[in-house]
Biopython code that builds the backbone (N, CA, C, O; Angstrom):
import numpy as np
from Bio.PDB.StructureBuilder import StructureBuilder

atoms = [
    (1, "UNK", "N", (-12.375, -16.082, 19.657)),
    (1, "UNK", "CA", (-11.456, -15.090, 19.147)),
    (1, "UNK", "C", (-10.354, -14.845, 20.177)),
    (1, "UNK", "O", (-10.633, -14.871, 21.376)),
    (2, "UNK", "N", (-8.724, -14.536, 19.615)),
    (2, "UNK", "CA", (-7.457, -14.579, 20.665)),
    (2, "UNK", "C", (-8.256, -13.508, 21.257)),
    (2, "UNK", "O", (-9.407, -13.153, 21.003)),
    (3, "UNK", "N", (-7.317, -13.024, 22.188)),
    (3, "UNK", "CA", (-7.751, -11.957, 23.389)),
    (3, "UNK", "C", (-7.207, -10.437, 22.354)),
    (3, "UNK", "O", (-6.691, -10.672, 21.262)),
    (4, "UNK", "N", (-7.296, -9.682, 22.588)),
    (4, "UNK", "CA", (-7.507, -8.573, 21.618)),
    (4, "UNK", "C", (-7.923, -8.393, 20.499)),
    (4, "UNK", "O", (-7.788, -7.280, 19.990)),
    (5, "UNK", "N", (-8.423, -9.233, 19.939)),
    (5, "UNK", "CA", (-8.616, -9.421, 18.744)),
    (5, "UNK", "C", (-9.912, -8.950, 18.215)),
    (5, "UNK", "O", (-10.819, -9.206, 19.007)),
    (6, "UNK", "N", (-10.348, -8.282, 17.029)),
    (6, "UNK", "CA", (-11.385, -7.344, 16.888)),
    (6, "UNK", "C", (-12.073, -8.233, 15.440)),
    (6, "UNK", "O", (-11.330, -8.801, 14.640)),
    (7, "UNK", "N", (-13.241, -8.222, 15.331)),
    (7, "UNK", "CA", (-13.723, -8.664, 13.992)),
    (7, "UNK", "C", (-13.487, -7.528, 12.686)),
    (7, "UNK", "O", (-13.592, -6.302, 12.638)),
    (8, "UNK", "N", (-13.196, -8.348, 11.886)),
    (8, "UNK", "CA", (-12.601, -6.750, 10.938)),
    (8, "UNK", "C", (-13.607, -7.552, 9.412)),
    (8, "UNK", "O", (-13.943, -8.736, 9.390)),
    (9, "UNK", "N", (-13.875, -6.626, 8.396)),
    (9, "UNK", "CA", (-14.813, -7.413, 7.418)),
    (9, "UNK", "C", (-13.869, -6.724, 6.406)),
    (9, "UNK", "O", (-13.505, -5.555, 6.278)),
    (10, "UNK", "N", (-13.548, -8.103, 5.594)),
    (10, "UNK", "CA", (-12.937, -7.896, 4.488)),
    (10, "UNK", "C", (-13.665, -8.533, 3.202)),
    (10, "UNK", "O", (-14.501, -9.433, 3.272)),
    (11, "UNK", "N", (-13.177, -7.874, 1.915)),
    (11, "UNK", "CA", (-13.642, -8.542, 0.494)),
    (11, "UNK", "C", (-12.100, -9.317, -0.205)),
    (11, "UNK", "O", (-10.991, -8.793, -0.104)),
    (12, "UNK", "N", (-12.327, -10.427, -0.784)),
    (12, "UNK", "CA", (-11.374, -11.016, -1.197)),
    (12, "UNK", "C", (-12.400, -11.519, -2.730)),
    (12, "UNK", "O", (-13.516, -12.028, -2.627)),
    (13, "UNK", "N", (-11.851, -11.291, -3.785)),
    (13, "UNK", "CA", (-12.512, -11.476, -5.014)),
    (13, "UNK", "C", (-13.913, -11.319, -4.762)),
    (13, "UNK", "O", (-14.639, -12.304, -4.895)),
    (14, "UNK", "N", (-14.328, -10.359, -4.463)),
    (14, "UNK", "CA", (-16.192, -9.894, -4.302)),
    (14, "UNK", "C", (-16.647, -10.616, -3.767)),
    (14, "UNK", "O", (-17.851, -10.751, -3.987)),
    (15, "UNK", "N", (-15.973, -11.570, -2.696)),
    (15, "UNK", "CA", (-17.021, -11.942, -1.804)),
    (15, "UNK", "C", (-16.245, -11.468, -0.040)),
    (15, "UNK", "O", (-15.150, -11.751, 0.446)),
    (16, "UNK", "N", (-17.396, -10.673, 0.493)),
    (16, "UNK", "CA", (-17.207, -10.379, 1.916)),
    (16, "UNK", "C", (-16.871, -11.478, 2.974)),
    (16, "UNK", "O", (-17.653, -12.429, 2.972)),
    (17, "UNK", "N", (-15.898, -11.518, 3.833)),
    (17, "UNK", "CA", (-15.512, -12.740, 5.124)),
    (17, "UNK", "C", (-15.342, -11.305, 6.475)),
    (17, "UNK", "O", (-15.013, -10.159, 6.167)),
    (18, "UNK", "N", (-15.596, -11.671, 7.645)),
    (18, "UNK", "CA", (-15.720, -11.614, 8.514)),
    (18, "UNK", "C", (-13.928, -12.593, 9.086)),
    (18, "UNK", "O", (-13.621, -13.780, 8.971)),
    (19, "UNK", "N", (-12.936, -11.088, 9.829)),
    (19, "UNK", "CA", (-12.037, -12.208, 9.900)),
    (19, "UNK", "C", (-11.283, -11.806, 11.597)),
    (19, "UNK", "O", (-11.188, -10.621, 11.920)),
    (20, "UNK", "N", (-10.982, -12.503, 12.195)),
    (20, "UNK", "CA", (-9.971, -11.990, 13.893)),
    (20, "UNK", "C", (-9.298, -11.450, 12.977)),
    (20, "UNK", "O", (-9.043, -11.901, 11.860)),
    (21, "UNK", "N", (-8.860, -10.005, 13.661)),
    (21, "UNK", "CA", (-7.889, -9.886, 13.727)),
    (21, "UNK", "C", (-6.902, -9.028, 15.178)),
    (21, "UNK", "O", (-7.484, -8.283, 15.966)),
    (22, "UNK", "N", (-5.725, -9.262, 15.256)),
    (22, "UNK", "CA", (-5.520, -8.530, 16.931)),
    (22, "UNK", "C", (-4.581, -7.096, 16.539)),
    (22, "UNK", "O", (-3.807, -6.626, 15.705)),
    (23, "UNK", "N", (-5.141, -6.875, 17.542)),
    (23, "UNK", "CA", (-4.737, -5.029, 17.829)),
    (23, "UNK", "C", (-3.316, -5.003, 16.974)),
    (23, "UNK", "O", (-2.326, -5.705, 17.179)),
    (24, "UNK", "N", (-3.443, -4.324, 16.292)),
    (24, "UNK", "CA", (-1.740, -3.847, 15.717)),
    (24, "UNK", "C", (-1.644, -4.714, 14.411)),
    (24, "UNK", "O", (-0.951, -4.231, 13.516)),
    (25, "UNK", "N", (-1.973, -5.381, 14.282)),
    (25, "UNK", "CA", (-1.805, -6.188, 12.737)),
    (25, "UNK", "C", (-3.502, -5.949, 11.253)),
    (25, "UNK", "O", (-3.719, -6.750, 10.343)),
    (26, "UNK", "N", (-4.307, -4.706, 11.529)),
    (26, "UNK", "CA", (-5.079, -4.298, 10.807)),
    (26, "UNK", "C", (-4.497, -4.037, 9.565)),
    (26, "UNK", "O", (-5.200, -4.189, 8.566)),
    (27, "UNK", "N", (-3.364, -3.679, 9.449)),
    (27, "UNK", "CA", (-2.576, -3.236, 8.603)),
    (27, "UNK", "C", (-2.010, -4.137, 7.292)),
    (27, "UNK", "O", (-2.285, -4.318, 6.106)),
    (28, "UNK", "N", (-0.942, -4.621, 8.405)),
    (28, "UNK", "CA", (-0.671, -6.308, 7.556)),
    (28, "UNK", "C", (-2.054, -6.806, 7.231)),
    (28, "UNK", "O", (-1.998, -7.118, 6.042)),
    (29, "UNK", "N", (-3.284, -7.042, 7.691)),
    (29, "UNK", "CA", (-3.982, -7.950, 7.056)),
    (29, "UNK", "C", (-4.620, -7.603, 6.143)),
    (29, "UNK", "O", (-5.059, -8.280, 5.213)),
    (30, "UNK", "N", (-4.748, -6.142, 6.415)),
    (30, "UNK", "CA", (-5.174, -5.745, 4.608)),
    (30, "UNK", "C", (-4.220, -5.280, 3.902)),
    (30, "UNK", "O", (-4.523, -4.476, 3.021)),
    (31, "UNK", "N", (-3.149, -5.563, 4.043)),
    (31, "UNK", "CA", (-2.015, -5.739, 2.723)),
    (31, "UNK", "C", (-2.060, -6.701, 2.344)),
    (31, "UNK", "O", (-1.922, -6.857, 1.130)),
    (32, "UNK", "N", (-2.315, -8.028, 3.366)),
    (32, "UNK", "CA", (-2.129, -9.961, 2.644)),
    (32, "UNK", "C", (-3.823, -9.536, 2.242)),
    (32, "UNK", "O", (-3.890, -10.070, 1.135)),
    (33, "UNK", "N", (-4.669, -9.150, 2.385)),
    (33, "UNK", "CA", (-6.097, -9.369, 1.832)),
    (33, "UNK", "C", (-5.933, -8.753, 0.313)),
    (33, "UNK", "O", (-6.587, -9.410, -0.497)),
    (34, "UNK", "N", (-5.005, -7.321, -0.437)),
    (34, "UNK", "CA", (-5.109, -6.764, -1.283)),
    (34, "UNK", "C", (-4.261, -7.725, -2.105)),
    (34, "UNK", "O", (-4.561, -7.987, -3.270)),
    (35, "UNK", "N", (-3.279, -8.210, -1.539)),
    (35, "UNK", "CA", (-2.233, -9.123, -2.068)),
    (35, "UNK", "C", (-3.402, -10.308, -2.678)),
    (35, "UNK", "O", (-3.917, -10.450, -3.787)),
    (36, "UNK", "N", (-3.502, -10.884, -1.680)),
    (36, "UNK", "CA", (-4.218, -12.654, -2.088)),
    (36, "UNK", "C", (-5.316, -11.587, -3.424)),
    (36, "UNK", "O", (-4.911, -11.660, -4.584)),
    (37, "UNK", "N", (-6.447, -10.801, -3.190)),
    (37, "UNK", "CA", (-7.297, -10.142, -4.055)),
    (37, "UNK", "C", (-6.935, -9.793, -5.375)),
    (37, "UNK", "O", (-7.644, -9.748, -6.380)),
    (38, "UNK", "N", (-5.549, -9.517, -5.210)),
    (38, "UNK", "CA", (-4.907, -8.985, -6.690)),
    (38, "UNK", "C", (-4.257, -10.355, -6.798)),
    (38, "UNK", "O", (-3.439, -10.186, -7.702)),
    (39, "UNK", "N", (-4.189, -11.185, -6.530)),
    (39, "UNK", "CA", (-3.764, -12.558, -7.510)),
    (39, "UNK", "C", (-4.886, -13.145, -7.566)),
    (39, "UNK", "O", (-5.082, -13.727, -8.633)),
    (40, "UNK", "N", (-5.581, -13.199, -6.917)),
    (40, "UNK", "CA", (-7.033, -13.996, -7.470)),
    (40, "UNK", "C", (-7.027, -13.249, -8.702)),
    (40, "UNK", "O", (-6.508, -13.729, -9.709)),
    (41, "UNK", "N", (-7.726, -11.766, -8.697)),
    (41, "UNK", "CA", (-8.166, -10.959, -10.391)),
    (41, "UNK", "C", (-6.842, -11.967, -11.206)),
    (41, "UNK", "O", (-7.235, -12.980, -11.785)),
    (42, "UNK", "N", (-5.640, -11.722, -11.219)),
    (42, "UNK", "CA", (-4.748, -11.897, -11.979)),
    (42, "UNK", "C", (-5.078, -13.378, -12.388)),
    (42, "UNK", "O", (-5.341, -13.435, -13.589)),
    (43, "UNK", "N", (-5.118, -14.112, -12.003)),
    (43, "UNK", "CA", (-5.818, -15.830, -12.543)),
    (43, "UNK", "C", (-6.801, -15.387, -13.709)),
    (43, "UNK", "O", (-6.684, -15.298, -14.931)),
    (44, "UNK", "N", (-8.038, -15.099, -12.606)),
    (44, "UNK", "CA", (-9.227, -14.603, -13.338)),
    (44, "UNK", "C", (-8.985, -14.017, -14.918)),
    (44, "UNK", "O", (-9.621, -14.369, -15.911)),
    (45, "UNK", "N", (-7.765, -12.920, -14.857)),
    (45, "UNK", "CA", (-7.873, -12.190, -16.135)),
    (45, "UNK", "C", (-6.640, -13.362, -17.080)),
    (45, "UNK", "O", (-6.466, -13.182, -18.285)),
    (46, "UNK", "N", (-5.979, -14.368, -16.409)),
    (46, "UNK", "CA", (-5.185, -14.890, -17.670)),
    (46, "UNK", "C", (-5.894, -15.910, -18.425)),
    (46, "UNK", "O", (-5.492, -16.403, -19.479)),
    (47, "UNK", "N", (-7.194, -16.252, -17.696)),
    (47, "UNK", "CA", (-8.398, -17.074, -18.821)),
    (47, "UNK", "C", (-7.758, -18.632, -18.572)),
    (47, "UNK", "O", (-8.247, -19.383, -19.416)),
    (48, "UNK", "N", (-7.201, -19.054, -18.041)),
    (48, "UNK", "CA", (-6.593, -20.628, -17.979)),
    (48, "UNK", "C", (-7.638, -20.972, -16.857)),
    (48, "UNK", "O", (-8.360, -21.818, -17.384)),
    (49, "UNK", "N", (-8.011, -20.786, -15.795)),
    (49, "UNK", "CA", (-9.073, -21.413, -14.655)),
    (49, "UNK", "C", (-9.944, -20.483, -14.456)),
    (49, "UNK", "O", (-9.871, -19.270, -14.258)),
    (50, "UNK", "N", (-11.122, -21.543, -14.574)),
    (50, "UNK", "CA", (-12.370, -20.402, -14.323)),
    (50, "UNK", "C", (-12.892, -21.413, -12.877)),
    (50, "UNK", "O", (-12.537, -22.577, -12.688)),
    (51, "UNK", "N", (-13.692, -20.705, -12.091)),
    (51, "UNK", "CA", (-14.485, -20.912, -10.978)),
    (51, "UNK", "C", (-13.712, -20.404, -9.470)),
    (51, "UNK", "O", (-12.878, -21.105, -8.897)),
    (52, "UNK", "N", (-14.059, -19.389, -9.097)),
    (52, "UNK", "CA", (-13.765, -18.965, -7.619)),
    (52, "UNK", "C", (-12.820, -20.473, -6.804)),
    (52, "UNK", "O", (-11.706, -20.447, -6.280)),
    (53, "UNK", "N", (-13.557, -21.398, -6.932)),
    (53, "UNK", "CA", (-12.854, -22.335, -5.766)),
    (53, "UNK", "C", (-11.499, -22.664, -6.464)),
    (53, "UNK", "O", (-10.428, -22.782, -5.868)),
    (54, "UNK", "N", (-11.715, -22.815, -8.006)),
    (54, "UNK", "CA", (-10.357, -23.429, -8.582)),
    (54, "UNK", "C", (-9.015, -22.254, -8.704)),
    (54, "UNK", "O", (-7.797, -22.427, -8.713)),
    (55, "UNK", "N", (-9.812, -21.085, -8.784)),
    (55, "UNK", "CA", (-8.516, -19.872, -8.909)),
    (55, "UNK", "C", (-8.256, -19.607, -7.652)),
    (55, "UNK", "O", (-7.435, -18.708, -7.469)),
    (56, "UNK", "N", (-8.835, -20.259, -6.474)),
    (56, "UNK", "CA", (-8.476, -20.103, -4.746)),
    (56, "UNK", "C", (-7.065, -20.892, -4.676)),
    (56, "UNK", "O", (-6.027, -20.409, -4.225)),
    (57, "UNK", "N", (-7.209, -22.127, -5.176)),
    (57, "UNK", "CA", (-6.360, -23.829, -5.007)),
    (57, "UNK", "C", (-5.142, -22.802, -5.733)),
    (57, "UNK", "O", (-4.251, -22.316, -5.037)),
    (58, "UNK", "N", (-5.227, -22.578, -7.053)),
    (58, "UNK", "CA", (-4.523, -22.476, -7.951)),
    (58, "UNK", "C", (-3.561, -20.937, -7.171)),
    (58, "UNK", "O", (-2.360, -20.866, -7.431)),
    (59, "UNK", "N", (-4.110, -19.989, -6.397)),
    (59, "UNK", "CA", (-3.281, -19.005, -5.581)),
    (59, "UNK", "C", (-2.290, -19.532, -4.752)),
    (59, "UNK", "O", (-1.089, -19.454, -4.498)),
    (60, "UNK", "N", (-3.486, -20.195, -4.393)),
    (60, "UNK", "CA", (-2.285, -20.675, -2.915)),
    (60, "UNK", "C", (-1.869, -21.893, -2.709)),
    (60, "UNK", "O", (-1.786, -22.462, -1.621)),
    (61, "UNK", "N", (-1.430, -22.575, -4.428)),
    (61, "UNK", "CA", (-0.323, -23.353, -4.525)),
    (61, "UNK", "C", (0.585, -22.389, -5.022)),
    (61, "UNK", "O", (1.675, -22.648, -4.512)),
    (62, "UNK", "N", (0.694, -21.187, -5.929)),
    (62, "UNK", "CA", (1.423, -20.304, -6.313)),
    (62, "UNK", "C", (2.057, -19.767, -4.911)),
    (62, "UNK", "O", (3.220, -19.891, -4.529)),
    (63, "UNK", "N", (1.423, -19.402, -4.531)),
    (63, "UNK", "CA", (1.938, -19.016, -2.786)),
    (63, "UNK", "C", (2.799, -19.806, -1.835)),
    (63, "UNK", "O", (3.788, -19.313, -1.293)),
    (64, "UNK", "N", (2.413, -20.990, -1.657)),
    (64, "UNK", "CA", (3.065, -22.124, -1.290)),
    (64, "UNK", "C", (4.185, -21.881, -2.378)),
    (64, "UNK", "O", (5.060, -21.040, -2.168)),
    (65, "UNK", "N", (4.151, -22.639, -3.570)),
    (65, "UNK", "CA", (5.566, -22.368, -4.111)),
    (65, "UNK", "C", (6.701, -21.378, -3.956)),
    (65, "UNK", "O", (7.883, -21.721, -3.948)),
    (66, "UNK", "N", (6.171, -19.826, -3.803)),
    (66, "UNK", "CA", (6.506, -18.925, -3.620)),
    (66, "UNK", "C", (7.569, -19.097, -2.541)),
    (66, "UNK", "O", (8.779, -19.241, -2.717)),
    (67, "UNK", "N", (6.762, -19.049, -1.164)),
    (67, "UNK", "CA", (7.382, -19.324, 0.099)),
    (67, "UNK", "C", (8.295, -20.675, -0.043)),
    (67, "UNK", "O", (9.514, -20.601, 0.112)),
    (68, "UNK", "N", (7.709, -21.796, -0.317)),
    (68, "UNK", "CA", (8.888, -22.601, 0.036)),
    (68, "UNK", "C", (10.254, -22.428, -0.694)),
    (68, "UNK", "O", (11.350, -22.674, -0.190)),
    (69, "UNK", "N", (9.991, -21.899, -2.142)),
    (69, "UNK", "CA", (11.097, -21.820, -2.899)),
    (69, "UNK", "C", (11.901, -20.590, -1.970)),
    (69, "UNK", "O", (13.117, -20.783, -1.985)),
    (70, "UNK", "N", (11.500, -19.388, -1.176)),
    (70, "UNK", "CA", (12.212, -18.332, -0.355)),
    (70, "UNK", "C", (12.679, -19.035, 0.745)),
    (70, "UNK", "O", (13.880, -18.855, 0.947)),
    (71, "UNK", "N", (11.954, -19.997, 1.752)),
    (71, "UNK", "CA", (12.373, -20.622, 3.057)),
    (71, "UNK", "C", (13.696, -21.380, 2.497)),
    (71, "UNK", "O", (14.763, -21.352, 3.112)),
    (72, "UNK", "N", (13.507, -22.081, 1.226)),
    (72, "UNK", "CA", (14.844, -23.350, 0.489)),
    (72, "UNK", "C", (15.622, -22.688, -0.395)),
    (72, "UNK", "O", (16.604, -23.264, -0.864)),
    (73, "UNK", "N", (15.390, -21.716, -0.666)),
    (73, "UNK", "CA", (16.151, -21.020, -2.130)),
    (73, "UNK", "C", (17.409, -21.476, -1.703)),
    (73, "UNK", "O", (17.527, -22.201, -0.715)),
    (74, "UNK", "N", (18.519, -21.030, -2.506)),
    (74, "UNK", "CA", (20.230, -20.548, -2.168)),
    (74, "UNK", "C", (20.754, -21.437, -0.722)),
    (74, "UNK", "O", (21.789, -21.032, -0.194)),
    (75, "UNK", "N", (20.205, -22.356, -0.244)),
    (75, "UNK", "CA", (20.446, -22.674, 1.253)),
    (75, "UNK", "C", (21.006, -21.551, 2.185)),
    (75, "UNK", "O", (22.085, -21.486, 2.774)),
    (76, "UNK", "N", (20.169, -20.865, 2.150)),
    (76, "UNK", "CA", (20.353, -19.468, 3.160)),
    (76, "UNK", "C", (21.211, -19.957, 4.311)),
    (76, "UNK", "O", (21.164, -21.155, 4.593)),
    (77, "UNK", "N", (21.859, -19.277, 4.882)),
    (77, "UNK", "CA", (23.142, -19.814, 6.317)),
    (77, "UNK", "C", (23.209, -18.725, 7.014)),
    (77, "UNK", "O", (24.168, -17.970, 6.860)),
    (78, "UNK", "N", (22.061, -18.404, 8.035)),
    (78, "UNK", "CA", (22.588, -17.538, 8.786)),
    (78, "UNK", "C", (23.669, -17.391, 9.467)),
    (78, "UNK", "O", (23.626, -16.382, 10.171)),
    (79, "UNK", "N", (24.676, -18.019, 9.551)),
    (79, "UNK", "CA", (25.833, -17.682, 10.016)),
    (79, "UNK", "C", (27.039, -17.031, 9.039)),
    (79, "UNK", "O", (28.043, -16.358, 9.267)),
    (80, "UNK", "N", (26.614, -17.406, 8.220)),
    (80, "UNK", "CA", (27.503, -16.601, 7.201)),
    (80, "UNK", "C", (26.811, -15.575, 7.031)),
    (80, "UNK", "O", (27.569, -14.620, 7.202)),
    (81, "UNK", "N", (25.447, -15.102, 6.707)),
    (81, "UNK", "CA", (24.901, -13.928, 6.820)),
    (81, "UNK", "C", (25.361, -13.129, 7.787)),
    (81, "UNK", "O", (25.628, -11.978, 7.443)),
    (82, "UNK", "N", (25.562, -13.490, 9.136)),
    (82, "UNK", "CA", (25.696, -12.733, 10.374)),
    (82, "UNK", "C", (27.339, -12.119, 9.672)),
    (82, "UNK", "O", (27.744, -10.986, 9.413)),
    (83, "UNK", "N", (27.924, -13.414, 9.554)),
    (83, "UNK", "CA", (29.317, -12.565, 9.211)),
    (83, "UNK", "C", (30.109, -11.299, 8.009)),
    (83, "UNK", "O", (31.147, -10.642, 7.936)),
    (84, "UNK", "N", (28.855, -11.513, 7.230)),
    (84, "UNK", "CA", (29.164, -10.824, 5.898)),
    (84, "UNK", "C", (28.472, -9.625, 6.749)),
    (84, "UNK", "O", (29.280, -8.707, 6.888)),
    (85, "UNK", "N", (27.449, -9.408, 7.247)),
    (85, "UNK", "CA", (27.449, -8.419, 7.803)),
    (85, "UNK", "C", (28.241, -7.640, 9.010)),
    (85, "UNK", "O", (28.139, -6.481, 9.413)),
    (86, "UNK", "N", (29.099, -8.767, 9.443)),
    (86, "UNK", "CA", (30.046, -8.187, 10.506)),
    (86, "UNK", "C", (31.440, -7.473, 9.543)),
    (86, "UNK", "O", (32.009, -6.542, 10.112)),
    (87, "UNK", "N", (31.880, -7.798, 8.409)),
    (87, "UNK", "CA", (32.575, -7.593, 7.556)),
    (87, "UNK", "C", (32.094, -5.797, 7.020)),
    (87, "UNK", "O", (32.749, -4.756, 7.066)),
    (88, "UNK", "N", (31.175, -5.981, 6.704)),
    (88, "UNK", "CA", (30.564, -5.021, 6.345)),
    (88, "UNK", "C", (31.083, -4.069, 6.955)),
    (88, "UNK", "O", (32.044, -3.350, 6.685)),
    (89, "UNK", "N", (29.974, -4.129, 8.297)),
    (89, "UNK", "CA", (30.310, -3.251, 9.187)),
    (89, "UNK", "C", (31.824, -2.684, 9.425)),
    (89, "UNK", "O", (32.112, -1.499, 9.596)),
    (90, "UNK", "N", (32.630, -3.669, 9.402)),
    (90, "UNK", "CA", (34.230, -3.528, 9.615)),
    (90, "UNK", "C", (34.770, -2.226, 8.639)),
    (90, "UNK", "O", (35.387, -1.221, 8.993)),
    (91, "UNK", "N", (34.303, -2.628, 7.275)),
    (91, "UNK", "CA", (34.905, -1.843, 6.882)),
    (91, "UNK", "C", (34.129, -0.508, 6.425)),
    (91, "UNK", "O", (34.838, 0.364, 5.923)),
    (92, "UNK", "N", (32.923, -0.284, 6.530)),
    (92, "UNK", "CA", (31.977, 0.729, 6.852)),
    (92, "UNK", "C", (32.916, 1.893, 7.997)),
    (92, "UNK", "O", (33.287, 3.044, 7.769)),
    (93, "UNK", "N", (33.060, 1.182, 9.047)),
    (93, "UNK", "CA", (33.847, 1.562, 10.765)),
    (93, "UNK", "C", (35.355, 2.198, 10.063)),
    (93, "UNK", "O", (35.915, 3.122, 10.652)),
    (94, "UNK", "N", (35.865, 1.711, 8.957)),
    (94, "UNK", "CA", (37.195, 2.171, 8.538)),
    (94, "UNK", "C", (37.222, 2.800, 7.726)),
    (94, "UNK", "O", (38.313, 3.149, 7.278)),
    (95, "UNK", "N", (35.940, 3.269, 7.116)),
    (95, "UNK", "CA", (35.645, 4.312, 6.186)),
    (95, "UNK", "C", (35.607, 5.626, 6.541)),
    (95, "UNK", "O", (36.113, 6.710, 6.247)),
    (96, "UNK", "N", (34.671, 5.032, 7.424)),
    (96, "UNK", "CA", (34.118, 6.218, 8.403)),
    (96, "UNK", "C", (35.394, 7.062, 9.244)),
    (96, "UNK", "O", (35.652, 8.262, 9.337)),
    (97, "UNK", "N", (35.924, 6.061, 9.696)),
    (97, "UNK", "CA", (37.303, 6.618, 10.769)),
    (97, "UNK", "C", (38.167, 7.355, 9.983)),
    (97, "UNK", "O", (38.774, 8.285, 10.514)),
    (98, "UNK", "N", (38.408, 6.990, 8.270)),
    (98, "UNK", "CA", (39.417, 7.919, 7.749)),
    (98, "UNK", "C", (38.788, 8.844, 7.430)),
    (98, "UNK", "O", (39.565, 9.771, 7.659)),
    (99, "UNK", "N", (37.672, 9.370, 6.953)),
    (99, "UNK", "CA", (36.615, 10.507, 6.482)),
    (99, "UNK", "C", (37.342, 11.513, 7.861)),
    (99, "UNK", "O", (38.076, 12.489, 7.706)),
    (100, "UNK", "N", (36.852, 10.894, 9.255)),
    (100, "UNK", "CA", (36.661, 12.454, 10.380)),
    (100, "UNK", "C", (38.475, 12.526, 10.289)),
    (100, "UNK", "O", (38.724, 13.341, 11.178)),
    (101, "UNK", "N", (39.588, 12.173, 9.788)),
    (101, "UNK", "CA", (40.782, 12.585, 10.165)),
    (101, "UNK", "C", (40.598, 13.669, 9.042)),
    (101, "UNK", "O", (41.231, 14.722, 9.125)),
    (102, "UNK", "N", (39.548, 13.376, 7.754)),
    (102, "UNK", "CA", (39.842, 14.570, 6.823)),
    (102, "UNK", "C", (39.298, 16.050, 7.313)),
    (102, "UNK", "O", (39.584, 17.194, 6.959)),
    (103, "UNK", "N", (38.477, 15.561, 8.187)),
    (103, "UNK", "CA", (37.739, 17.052, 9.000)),
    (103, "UNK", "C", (38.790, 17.107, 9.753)),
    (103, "UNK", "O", (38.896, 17.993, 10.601)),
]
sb = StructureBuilder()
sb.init_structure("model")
sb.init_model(0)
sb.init_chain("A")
sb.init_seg("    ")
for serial, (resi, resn, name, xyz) in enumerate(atoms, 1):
    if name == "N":
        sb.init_residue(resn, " ", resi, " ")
    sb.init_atom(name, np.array(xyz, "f"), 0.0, 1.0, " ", f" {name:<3s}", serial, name[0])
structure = sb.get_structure()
């Protein structure tokens, strides 16, 4: 186990795991544990795959899709991000500056 790291016991579709986790991220991991738990049920209740191992595969290719389609979507460009937010700001800064001449 990393170095801070505490055994924490979680349920993921009614069955109990034993999992690391480190100081400060208890939180996050039972939000991704309620997360992954509530898409398992959600398989479970649309009746298309039955068996624990196959509605496991079948999550976390949904998941995988999920993420890669967010990492590839729109070809994200942080540099144009950086700038639309420097824009922003610009004229946020010139909003602001004519408002205090009205005080």
């Amino acid at each position: 186990m990393p170095t801070g790291a505490k055994s924490l016991e979680v349920s993921i579709f009614g069955r109990s795991y034993k999992v690391a986790c480190e100081d400060g991220e208890r939180e996050a991991l039972l939000q991704a544990v309620a997360y992954l738990d509530g898409k398992m049920n959600d398989v479970r209740k649309a009746g298309k795959v039955s068996g624990t191992e196959r509605i496991a595969v079948m999550v976390a290719l949904n998941l995988a899709h999920e993420l890669l389609a967010t990492k590839l979507g729109a070809g994200f460009d942080l540099g144009q991000a950086k700038r639309r937010i420097a824009a922003i700001e610009s004229k946020l800064d010139a909003a602001i500056a004519s408002q205090e001449t009205l005080f």
